[in-house]
N, C-alpha and C positions, 0 to 999 in steps of 0.2 A: 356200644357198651351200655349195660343196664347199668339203671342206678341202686336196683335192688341186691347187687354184687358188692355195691360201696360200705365199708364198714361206717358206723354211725359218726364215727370222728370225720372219717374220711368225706361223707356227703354234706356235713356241716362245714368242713375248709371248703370244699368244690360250693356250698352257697356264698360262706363269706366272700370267697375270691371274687366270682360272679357279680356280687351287689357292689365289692371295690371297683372291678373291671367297666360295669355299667355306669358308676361314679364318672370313672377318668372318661369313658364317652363320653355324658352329658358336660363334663367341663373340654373336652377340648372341641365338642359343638358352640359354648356357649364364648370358647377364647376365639374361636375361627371366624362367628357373628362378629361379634367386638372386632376383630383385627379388619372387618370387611366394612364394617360402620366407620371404623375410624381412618380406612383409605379412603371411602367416599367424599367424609368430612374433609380431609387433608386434599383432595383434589379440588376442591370450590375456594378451599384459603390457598392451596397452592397458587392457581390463576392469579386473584388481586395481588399475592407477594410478588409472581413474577411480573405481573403491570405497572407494581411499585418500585420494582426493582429498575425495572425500563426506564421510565422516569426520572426517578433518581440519576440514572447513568447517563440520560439528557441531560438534566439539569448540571451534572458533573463536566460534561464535553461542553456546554456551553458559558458555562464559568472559567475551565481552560481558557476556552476560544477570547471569552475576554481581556485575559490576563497577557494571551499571547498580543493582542490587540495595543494594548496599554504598552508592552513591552517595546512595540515595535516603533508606534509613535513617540516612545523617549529617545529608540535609536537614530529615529530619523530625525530630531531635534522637532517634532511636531508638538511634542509636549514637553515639562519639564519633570524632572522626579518626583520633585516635592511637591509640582503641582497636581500626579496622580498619584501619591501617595497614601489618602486617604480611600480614593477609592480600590486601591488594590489591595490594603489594609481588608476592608472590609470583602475583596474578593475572594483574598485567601481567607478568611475566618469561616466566608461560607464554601469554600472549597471543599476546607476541612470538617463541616460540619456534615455535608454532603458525602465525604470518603466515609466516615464516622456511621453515618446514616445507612448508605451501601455496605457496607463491609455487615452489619448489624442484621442487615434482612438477608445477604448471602448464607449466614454464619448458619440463622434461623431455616432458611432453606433447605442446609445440605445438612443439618442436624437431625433435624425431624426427615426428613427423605431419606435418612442413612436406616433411618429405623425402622420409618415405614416398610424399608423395603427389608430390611431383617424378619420383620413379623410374618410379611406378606411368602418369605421364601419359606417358612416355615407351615404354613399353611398351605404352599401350594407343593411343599412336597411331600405332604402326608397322605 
């Protein structure tokens, strides 16, 4: 198609369109950067959360392991109640601080990873 067939109206919408069209290119080149920076980014804090998260889930199964410990020397008359009671006090507070802790970086994890992976589906099927 010539463009010298386009009436003057008509070759000025086919530019406006053109400069809008070339628009949304350059912004969904510059969303597609961004969304590929910010998986890169989100993969290097990914690793430390999930090392955190490890951790924590140590430290969580080995406060159990305590408590179950404590539990068992009251049943065997090894210890007395009130004699481990201060320290079981203090085992459940950080149990719970610990649940509290995990639960905190899970949340963080699957929040931003829910997203990431929205942005990223969007990108990769265009």
């Amino acid at each position: 198609m010539s463009e010298e067939a386009l009436l003057p109206s008509e070759f000025e919408a086919r530019r406006e369109l053109e400069r809008e069209l070339d628009e949304l290119d350059n912004l969904w080149s510059d969303y597609s950067n961004r969304v590929k920076r910010v998986m890169d980014g989100w993969e290097k804090i990914k690793v430390k959360l999930l090392e955190r998260i490890s951790k924590v889930s140590s430290l969580l199964r080995a406060v159990n392991e305590d408590l179950e410990k404590i539990d068992v020397e009251i049943i065997l008359g090894i210890a007395s109640e009130e004699e481990k009671r201060g320290e079981k006090e203090k085992l459940i507070e950080m149990k719970n601080k610990l649940e509290n802790r995990l639960k905190a970086l899970q949340m963080f994890l699957e929040d931003i990873e829910s997203r990431i992976v929205e942005h990223s589906e969007k990108i990769r099927t265009s």
